[in-house]
N, C-alpha and C positions, 0 to 999 in steps of 0.2 A: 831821794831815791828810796829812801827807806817805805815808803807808801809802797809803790807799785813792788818791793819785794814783799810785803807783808799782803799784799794781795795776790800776789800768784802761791805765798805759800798755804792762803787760804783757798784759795780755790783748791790746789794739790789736798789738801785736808777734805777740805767737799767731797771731791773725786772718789777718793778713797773710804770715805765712811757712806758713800750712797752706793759703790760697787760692793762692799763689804754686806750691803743691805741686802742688795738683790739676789747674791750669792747663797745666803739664807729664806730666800722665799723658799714656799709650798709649791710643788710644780704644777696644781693647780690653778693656783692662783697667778704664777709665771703665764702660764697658757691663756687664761682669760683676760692681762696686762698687755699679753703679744694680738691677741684678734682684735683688744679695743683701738691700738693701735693703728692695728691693719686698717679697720673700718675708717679710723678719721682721716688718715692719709690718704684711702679713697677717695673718699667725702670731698675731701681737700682739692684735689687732682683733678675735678670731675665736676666744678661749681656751674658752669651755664649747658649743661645735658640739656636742659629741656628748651633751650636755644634752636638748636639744629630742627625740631618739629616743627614748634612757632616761623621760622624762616620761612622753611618749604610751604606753609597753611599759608603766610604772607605773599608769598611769589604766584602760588597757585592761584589764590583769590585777585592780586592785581591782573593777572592775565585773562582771566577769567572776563571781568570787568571791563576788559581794555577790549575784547571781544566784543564785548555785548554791545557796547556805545559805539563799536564801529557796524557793529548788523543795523542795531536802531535807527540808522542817520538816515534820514531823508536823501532819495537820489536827485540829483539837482539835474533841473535840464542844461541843453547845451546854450552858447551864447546866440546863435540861430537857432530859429525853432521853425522857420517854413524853408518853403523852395522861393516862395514868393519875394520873403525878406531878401533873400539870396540876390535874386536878379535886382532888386531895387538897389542895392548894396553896390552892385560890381557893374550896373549900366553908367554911364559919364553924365547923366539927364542930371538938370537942377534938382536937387535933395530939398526945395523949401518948397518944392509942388506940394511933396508925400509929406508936409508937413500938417496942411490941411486938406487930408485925403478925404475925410468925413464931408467938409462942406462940399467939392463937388458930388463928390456921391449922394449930398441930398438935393443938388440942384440937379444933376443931371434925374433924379425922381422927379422933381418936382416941372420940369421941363423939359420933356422931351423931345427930342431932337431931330425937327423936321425933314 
């Protein structure tokens, strides 16, 4: 036990010959001890300031972006694209006619229809 009291009675000894110090300062040198003070505790309090602009420069620019690529896009057509397709779609006729619509279309050229 005798440690921790030869340690608090050092520290009280500390105490007392550094407040004994300051007591005798020059008041201007007190003065220019209290602003450097002031300054680093600013300092201190105050570490990601230039946080808050980066942020906003960040947000602005994504948006910005997220614009642009949505103007750029190509407009797609729809999954119809005639009137024609339309009715071949919704009439009940065999669907493997219109499969090869080309070949009659070059017989009906090629022979026409007495």
């Amino acid at each position: 036990m005798s440690t921790d009291a030869d340690e608090k009675s050092f520290i009280i000894a500390s105490k007392t010959v550094l407040d004994e110090s300051v007591r005798e300062l020059d008041a201007g040198v007190a003065t220019r001890l209290r602003q450097a003070r002031y300054r680093a505790l600013d300092v201190k309090s105050k570490p990601f300031r230039w946080l808050v602009p980066a942020s906003g420069f960040a947000a602005v620019s994504v948006a910005v972006l997220a614009v642009a690529l949505w103007l750029t896009q190509p407009s797609r057509p729809g999954p119809v694209q005639g009137v024609e397709d339309l009715e071949i779609l919704s009439s009940g006729e065999n669907l493997e006619l219109f499969d090869d619509l080309e070949f009659y279309h070059w017989l009906a050229v090629q022979s026409p229809a007495s």
